[in-house]
N, CA, C and O atoms as a GROMACS GRO file, in nm:
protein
  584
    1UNK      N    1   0.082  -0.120   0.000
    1UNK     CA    2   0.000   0.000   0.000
    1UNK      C    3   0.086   0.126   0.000
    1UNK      O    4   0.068   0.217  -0.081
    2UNK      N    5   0.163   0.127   0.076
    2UNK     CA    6   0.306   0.246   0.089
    2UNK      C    7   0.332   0.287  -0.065
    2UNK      O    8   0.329   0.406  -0.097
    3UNK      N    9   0.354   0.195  -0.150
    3UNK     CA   10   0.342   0.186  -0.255
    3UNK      C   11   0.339   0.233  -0.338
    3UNK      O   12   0.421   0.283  -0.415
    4UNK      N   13   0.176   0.216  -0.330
    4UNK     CA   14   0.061   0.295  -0.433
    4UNK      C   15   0.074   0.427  -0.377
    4UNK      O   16   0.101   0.533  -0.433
    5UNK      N   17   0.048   0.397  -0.247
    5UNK     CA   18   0.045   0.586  -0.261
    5UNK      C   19   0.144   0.664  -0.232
    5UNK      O   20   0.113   0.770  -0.177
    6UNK      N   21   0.267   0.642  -0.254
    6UNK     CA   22   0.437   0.693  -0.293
    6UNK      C   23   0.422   0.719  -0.423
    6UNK      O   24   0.453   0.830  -0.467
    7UNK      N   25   0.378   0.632  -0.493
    7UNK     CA   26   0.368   0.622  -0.669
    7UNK      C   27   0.244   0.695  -0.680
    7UNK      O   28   0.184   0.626  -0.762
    8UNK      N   29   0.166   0.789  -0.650
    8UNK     CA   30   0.023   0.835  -0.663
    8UNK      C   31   0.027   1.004  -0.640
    8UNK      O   32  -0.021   1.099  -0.701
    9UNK      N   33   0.138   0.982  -0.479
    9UNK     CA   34   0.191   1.123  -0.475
    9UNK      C   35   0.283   1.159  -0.532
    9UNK      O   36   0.307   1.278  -0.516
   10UNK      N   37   0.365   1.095  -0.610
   10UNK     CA   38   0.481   1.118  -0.651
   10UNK      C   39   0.444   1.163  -0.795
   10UNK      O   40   0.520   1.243  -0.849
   11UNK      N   41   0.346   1.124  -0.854
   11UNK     CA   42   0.265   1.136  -1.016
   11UNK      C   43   0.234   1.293  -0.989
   11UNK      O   44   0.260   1.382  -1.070
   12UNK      N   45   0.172   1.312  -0.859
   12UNK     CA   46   0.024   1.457  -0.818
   12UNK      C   47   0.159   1.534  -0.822
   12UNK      O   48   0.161   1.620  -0.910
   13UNK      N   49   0.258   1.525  -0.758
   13UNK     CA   50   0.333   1.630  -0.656
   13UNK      C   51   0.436   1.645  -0.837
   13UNK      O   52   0.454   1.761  -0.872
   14UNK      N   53   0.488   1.546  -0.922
   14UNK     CA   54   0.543   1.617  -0.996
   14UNK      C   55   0.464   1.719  -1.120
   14UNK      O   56   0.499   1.826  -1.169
   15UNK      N   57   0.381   1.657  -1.136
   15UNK     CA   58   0.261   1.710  -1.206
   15UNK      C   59   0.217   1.867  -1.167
   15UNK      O   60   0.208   1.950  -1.257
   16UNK      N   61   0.190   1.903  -1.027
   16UNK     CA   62   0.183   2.052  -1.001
   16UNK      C   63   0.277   2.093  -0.988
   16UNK      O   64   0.265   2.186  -0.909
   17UNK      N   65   0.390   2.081  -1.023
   17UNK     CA   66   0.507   2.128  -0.987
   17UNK      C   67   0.544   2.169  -1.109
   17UNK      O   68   0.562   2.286  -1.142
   18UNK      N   69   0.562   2.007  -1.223
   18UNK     CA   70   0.555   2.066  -1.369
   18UNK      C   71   0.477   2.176  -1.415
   18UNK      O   72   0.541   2.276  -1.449
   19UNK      N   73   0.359   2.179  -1.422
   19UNK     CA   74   0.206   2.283  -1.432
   19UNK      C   75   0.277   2.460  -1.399
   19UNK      O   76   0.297   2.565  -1.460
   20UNK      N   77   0.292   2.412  -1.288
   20UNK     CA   78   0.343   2.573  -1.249
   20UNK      C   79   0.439   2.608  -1.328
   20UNK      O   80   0.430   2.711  -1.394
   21UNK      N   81   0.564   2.519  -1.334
   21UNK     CA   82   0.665   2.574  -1.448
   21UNK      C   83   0.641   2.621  -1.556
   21UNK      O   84   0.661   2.734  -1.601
   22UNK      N   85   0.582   2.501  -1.614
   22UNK     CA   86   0.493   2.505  -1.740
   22UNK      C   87   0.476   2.659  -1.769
   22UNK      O   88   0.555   2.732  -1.830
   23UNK      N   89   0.360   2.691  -1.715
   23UNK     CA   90   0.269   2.830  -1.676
   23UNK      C   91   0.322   2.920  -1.654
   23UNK      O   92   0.288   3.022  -1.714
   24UNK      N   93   0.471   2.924  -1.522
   24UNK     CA   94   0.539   3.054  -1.536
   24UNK      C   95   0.669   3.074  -1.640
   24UNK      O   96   0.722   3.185  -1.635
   25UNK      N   97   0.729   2.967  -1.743
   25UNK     CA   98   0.765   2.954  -1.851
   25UNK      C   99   0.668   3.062  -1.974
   25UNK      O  100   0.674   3.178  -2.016
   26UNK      N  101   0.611   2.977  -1.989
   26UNK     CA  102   0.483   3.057  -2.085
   26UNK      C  103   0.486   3.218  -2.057
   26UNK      O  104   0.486   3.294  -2.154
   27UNK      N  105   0.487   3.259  -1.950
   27UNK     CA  106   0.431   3.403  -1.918
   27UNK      C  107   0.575   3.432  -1.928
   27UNK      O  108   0.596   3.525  -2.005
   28UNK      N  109   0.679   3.380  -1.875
   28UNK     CA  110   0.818   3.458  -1.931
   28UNK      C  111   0.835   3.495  -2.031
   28UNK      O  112   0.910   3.593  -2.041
   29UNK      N  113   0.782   3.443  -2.142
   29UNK     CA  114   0.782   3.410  -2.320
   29UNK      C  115   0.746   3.556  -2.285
   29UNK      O  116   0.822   3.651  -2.301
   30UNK      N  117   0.587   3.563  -2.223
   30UNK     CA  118   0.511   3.677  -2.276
   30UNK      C  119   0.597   3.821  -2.215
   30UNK      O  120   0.647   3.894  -2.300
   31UNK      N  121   0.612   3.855  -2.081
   31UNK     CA  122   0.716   3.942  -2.003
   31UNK      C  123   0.814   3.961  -2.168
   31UNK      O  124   0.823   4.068  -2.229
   32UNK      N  125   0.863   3.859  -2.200
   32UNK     CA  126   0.999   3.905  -2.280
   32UNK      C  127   0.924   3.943  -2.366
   32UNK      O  128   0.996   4.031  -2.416
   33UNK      N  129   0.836   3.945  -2.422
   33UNK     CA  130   0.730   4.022  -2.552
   33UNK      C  131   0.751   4.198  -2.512
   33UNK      O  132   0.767   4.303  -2.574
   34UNK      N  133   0.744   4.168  -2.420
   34UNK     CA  134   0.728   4.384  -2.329
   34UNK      C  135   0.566   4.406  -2.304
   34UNK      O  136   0.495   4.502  -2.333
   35UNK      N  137   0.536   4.281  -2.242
   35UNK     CA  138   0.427   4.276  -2.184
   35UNK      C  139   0.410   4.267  -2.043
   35UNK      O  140   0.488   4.185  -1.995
   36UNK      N  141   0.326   4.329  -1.948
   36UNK     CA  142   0.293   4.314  -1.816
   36UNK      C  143   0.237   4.235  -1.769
   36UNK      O  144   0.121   4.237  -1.810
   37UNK      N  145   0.258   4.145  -1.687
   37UNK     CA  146   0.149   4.016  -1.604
   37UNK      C  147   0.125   4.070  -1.460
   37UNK      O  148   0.219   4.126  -1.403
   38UNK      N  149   0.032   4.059  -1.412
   38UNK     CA  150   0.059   4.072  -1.274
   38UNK      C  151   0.038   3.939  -1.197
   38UNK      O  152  -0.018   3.839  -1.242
   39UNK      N  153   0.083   3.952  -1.092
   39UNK     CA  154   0.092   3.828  -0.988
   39UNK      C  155  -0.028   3.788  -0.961
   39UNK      O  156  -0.027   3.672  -0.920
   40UNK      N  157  -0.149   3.842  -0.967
   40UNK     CA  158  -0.267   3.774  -0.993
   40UNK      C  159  -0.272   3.697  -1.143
   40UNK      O  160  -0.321   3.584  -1.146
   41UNK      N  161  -0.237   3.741  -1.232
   41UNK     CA  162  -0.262   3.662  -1.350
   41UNK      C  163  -0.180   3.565  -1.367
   41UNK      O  164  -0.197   3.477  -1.452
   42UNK      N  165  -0.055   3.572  -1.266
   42UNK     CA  166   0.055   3.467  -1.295
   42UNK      C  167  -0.025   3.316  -1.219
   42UNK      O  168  -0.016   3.200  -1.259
   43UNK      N  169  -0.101   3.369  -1.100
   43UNK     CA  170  -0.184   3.256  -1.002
   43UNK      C  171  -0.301   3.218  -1.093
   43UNK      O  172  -0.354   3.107  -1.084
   44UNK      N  173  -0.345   3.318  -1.190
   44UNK     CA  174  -0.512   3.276  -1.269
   44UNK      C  175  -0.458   3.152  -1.406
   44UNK      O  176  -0.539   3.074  -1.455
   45UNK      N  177  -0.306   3.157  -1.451
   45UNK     CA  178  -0.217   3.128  -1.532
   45UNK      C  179  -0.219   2.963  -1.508
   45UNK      O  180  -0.265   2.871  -1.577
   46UNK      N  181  -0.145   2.966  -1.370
   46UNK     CA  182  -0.111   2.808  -1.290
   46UNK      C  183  -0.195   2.759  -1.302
   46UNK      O  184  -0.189   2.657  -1.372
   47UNK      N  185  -0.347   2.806  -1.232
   47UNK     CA  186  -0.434   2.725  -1.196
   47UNK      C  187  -0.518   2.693  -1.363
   47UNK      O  188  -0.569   2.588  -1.402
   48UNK      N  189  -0.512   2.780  -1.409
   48UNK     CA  190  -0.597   2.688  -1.545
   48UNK      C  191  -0.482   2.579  -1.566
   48UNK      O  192  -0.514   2.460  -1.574
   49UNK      N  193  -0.380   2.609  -1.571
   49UNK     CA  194  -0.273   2.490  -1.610
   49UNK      C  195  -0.290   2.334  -1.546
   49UNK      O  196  -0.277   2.224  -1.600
   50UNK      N  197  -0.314   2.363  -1.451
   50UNK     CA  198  -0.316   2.259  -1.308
   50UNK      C  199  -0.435   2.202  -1.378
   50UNK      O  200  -0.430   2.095  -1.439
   51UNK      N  201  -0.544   2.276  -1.369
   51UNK     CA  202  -0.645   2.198  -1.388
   51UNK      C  203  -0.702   2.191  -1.547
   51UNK      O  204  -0.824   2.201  -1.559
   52UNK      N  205  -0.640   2.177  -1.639
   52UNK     CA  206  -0.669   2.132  -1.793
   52UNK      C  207  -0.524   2.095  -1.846
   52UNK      O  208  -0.514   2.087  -1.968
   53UNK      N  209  -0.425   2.074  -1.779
   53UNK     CA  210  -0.347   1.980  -1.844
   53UNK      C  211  -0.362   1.831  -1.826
   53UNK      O  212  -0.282   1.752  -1.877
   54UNK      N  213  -0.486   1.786  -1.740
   54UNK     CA  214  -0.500   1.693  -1.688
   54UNK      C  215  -0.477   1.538  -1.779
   54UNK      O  216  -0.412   1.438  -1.748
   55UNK      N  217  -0.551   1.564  -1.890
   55UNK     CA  218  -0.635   1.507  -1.972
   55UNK      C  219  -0.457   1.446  -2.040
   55UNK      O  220  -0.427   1.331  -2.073
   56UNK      N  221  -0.382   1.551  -2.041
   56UNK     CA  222  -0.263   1.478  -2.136
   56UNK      C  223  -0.109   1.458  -2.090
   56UNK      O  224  -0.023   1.387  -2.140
   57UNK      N  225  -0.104   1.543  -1.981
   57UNK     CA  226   0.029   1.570  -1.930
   57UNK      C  227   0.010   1.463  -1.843
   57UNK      O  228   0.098   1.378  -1.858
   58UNK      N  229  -0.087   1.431  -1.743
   58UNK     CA  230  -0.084   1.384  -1.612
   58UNK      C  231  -0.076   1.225  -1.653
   58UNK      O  232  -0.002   1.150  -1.590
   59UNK      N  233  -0.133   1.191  -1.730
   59UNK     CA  234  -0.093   1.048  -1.824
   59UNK      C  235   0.080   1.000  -1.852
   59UNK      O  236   0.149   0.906  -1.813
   60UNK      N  237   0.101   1.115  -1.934
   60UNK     CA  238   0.240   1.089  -1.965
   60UNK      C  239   0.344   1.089  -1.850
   60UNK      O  240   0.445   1.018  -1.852
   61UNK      N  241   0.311   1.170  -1.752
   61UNK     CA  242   0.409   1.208  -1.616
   61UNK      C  243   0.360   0.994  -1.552
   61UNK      O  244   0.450   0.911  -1.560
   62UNK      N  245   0.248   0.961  -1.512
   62UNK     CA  246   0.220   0.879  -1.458
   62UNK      C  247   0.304   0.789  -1.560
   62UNK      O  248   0.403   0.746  -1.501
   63UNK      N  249   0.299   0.751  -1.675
   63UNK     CA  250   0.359   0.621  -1.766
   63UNK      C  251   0.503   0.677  -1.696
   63UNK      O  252   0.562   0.592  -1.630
   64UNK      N  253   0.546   0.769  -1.701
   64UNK     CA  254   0.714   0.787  -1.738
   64UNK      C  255   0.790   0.740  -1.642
   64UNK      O  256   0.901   0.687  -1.644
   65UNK      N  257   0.674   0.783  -1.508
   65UNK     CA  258   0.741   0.767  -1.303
   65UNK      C  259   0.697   0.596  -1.322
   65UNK      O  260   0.749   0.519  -1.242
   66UNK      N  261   0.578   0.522  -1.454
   66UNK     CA  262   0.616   0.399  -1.404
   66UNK      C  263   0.702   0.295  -1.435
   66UNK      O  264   0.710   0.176  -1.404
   67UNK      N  265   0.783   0.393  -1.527
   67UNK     CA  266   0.901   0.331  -1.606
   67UNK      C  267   1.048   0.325  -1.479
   67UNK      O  268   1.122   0.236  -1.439
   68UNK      N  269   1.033   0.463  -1.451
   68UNK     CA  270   1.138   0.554  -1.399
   68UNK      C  271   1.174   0.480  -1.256
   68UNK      O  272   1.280   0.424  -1.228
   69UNK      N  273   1.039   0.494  -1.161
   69UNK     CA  274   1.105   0.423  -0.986
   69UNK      C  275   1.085   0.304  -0.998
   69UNK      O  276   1.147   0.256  -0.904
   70UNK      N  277   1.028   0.205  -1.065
   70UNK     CA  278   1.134   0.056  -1.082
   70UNK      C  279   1.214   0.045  -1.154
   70UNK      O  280   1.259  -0.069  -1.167
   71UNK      N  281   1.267   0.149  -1.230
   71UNK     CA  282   1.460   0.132  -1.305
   71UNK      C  283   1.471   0.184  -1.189
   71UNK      O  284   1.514   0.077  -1.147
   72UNK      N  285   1.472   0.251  -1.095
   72UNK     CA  286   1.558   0.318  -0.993
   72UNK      C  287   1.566   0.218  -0.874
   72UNK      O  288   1.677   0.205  -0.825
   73UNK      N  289   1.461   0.142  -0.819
   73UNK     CA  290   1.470   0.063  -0.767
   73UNK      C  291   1.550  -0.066  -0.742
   73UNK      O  292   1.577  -0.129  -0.640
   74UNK      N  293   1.580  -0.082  -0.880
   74UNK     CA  294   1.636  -0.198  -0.974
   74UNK      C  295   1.811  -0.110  -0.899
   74UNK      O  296   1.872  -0.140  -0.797
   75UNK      N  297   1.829  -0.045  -0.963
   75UNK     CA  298   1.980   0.074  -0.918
   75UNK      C  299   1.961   0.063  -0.743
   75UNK      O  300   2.019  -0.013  -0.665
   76UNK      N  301   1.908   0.117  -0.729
   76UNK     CA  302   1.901   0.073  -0.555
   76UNK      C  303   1.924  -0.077  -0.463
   76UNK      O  304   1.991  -0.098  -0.362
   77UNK      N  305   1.832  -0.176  -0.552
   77UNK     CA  306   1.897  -0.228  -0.452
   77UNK      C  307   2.034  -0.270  -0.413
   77UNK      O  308   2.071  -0.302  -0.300
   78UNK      N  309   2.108  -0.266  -0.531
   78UNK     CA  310   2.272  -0.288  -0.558
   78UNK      C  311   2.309  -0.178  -0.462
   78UNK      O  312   2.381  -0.232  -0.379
   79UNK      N  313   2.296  -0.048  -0.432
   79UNK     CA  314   2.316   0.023  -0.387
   79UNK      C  315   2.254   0.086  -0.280
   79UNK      O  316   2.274   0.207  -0.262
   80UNK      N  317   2.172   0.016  -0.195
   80UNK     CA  318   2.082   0.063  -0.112
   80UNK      C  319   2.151   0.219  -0.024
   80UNK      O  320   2.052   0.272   0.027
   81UNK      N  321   2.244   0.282  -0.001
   81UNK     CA  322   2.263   0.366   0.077
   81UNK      C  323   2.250   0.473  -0.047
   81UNK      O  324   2.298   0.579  -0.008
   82UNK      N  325   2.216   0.481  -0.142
   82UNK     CA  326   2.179   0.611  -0.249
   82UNK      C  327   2.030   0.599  -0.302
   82UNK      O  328   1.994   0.629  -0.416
   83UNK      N  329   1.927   0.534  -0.168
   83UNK     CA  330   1.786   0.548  -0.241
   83UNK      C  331   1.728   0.666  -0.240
   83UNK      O  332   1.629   0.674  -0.313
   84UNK      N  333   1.763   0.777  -0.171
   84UNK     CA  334   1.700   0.897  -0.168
   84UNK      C  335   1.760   0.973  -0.309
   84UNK      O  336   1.693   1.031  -0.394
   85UNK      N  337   1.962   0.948  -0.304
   85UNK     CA  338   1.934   0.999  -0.436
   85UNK      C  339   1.872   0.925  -0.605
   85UNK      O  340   1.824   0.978  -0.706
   86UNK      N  341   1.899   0.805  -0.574
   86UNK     CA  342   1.831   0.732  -0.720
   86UNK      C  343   1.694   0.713  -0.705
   86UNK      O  344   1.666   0.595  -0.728
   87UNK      N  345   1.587   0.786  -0.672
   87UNK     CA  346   1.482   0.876  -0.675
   87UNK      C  347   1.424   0.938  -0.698
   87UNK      O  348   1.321   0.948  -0.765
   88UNK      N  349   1.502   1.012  -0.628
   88UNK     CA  350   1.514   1.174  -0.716
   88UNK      C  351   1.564   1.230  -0.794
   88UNK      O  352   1.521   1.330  -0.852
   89UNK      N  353   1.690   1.161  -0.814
   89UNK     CA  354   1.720   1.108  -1.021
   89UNK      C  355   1.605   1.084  -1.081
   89UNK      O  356   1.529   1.162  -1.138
   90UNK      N  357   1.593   0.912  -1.058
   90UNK     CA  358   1.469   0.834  -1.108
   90UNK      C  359   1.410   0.997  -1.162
   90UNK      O  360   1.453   1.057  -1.260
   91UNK      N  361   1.314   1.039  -1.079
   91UNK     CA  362   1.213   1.153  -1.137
   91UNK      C  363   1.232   1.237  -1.234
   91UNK      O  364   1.161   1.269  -1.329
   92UNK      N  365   1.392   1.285  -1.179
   92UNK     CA  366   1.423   1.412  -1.282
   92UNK      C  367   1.424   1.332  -1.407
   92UNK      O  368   1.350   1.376  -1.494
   93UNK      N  369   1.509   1.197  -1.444
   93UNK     CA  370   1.570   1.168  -1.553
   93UNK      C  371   1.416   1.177  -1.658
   93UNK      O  372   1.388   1.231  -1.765
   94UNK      N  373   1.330   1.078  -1.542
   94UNK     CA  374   1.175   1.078  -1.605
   94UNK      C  375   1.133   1.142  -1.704
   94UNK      O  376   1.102   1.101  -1.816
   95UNK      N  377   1.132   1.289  -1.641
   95UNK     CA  378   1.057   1.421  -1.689
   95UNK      C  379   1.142   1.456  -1.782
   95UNK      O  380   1.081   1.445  -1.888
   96UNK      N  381   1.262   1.498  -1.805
   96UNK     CA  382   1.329   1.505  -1.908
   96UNK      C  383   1.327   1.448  -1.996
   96UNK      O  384   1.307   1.505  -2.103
   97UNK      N  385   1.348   1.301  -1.988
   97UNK     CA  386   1.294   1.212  -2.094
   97UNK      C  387   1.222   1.220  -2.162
   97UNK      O  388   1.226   1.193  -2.282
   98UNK      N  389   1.106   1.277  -2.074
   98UNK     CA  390   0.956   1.240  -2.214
   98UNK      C  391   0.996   1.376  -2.278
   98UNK      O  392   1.058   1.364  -2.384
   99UNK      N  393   0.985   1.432  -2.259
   99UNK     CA  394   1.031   1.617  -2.367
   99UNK      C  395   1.117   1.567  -2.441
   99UNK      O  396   1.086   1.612  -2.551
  100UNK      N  397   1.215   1.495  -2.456
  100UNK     CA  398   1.362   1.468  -2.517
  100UNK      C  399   1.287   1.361  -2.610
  100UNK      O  400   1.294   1.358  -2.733
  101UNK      N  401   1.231   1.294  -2.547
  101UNK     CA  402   1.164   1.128  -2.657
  101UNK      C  403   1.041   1.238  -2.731
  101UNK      O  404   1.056   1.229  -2.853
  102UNK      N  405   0.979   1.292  -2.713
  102UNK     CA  406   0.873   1.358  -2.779
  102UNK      C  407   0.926   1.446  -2.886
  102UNK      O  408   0.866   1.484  -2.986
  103UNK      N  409   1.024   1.468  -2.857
  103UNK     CA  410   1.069   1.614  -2.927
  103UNK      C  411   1.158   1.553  -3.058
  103UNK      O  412   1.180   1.618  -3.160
  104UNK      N  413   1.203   1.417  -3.034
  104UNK     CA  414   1.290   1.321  -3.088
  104UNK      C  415   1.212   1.243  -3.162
  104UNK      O  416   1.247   1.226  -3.279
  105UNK      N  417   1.082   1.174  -3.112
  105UNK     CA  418   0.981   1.091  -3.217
  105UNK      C  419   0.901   1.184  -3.300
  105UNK      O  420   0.868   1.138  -3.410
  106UNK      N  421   0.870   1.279  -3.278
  106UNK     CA  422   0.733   1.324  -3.337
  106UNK      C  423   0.822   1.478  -3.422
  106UNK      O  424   0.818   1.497  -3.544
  107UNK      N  425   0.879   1.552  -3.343
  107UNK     CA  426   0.994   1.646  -3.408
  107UNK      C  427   0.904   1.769  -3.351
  107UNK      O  428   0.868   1.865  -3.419
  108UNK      N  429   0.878   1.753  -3.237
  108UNK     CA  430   0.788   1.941  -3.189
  108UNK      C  431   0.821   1.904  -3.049
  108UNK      O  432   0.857   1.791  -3.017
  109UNK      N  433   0.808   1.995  -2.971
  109UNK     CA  434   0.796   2.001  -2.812
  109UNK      C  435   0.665   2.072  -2.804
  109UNK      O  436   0.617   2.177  -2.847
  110UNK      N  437   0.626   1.965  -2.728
  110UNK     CA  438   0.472   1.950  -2.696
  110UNK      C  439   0.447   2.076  -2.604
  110UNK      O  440   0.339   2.134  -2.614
  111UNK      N  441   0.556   2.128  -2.504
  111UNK     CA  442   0.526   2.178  -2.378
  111UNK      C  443   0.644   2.313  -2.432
  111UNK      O  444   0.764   2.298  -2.411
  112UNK      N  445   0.594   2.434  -2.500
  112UNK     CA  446   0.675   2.534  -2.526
  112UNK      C  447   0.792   2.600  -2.461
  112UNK      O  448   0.878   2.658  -2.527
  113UNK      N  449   0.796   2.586  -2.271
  113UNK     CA  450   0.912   2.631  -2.239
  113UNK      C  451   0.990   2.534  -2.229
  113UNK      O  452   1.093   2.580  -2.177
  114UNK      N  453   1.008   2.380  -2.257
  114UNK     CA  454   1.105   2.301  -2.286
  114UNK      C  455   1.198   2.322  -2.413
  114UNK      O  456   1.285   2.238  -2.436
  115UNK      N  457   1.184   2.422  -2.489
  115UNK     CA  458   1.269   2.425  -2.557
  115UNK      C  459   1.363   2.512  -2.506
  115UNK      O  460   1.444   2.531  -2.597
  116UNK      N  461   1.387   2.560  -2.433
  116UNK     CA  462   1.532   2.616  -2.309
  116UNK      C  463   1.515   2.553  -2.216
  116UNK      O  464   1.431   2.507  -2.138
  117UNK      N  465   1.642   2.562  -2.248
  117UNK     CA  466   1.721   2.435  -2.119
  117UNK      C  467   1.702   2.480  -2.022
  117UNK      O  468   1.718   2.384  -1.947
  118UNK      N  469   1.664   2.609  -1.929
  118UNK     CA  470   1.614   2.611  -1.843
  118UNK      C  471   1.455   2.564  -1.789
  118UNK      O  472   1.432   2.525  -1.675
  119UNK      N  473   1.352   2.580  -1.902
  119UNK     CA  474   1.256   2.491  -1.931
  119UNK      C  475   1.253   2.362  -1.926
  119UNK      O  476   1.150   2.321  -1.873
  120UNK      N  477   1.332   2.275  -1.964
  120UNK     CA  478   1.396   2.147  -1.946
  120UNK      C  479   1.393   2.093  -1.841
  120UNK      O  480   1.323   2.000  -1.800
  121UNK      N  481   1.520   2.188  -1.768
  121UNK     CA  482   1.538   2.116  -1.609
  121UNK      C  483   1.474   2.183  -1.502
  121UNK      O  484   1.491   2.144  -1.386
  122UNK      N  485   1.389   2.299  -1.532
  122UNK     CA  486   1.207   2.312  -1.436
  122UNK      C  487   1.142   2.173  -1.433
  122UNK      O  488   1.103   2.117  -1.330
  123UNK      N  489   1.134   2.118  -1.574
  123UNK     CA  490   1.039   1.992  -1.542
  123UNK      C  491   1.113   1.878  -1.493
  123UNK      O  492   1.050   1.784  -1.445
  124UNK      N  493   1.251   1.874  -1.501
  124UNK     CA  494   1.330   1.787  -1.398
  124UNK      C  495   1.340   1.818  -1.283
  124UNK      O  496   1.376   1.730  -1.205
  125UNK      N  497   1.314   1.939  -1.238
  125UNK     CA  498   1.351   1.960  -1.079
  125UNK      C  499   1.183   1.884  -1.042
  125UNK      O  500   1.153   1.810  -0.948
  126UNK      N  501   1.100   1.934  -1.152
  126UNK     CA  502   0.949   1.865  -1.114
  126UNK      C  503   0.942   1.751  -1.062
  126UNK      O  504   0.886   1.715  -0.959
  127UNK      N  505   1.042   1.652  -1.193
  127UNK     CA  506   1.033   1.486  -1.190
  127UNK      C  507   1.125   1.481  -1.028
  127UNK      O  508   1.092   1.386  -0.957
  128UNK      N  509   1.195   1.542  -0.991
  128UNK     CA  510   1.257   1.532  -0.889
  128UNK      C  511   1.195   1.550  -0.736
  128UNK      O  512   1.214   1.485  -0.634
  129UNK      N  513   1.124   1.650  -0.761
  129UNK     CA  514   1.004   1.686  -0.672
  129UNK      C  515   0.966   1.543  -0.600
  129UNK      O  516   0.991   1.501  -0.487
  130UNK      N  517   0.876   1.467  -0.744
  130UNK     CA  518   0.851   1.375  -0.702
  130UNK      C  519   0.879   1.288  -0.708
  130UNK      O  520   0.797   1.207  -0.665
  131UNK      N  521   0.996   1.237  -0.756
  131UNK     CA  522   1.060   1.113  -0.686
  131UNK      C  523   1.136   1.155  -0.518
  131UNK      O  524   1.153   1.058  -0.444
  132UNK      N  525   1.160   1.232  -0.488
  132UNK     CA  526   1.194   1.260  -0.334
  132UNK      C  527   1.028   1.239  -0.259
  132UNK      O  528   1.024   1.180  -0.151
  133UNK      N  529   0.899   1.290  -0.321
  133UNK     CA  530   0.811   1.218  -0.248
  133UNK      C  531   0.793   1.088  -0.212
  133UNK      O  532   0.751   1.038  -0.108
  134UNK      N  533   0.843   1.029  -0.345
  134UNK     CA  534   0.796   0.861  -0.336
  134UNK      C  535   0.878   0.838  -0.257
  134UNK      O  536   0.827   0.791  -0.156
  135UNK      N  537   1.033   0.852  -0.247
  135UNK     CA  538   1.109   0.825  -0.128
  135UNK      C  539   1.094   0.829   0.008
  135UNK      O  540   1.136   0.742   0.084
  136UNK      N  541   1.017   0.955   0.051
  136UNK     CA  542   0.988   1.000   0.187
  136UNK      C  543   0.852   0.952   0.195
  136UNK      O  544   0.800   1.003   0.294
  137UNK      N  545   0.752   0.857   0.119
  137UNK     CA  546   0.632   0.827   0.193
  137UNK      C  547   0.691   0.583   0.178
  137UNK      O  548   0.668   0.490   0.256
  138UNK      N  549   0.761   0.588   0.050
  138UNK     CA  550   0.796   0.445   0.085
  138UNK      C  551   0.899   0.408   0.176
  138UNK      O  552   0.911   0.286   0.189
  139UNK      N  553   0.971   0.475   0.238
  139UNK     CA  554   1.090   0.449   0.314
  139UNK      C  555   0.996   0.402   0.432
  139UNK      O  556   0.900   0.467   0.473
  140UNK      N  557   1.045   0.259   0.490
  140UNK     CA  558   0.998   0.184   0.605
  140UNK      C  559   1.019   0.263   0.710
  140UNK      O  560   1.116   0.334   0.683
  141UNK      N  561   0.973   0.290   0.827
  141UNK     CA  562   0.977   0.351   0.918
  141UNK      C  563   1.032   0.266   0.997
  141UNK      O  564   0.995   0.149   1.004
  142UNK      N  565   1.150   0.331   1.083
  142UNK     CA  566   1.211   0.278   1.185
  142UNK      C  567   1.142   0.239   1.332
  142UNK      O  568   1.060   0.319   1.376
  143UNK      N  569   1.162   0.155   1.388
  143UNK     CA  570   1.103   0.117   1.524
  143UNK      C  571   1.206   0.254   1.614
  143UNK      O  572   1.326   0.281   1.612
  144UNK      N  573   1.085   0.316   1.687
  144UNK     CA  574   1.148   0.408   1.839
  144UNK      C  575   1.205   0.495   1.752
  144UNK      O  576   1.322   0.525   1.777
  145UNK      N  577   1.131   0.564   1.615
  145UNK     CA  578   1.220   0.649   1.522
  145UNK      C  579   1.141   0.788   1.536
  145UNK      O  580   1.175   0.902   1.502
  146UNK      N  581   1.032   0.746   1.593
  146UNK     CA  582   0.939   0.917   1.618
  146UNK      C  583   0.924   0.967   1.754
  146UNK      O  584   0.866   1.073   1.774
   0.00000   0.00000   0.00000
């Protein structure tokens, strides 16, 4: 059960994390146009993001983390004292991946601020996000540890 819902939060938590990038990517585009946003529109921005990328992003993030933390797992157990970081690898490598395989099979980037590399590794710090979740909700809890 730890599991599922390591692998459930780890999908949600990189997913709003991506979203927001996503969203404040996009509005950088626009800022560099010599346009004004304000910090209310940057929050009205996220949240449509959050909630209508659902349908296509949140799919692909879920396939990629279920590729991603059993290759990492697989790396772990050979190495059990680096599961927090092959994790949170696992995640980042994830998220990068699919932009890099998308952009590589089909020849477009699906998600416009991935084409700068700072765009890029926003959605890796994302995938990272949540593979450090899945770490901190599957890690066994120690006896006399709280």
């Amino acid at each position: 059960m730890r599991i599922i819902l390591g692998y459930v939060a780890a999908v949600l938590a990189a997913y709003l994390i991506g979203c927001i990038a996503i969203s404040q990517g996009n509005i950088a585009a626009v800022v560099g146009m010599g346009f004004e946003v304000t910090f209310s529109q940057r929050l009205e921005s996220a949240q449509h993001d959050v909630l209508s990328m659902t349908a296509l992003y949140l799919p692909i993030i879920s396939v990629s983390f279920l590729i991603a933390l059993p290759a990492a797992a697989l790396v772990i157990k050979r190495y059990p004292n680096l599961r927090r970081l092959g994790f949170v690898l696992g995640g980042f490598v994830a998220l990068v991946a699919i932009h890099l395989i998308i952009k590589q099979v089909f020849g477009i980037s699906g998600i416009a601020p991935t084409r700068t590399i700072m765009g890029l590794v926003m959605q890796g710090v994302a995938g990272a996000f949540g593979g450090y979740c899945y770490y901190r909700l599957t890690t066994p809890k120690v006896a006399g540890s709280e």
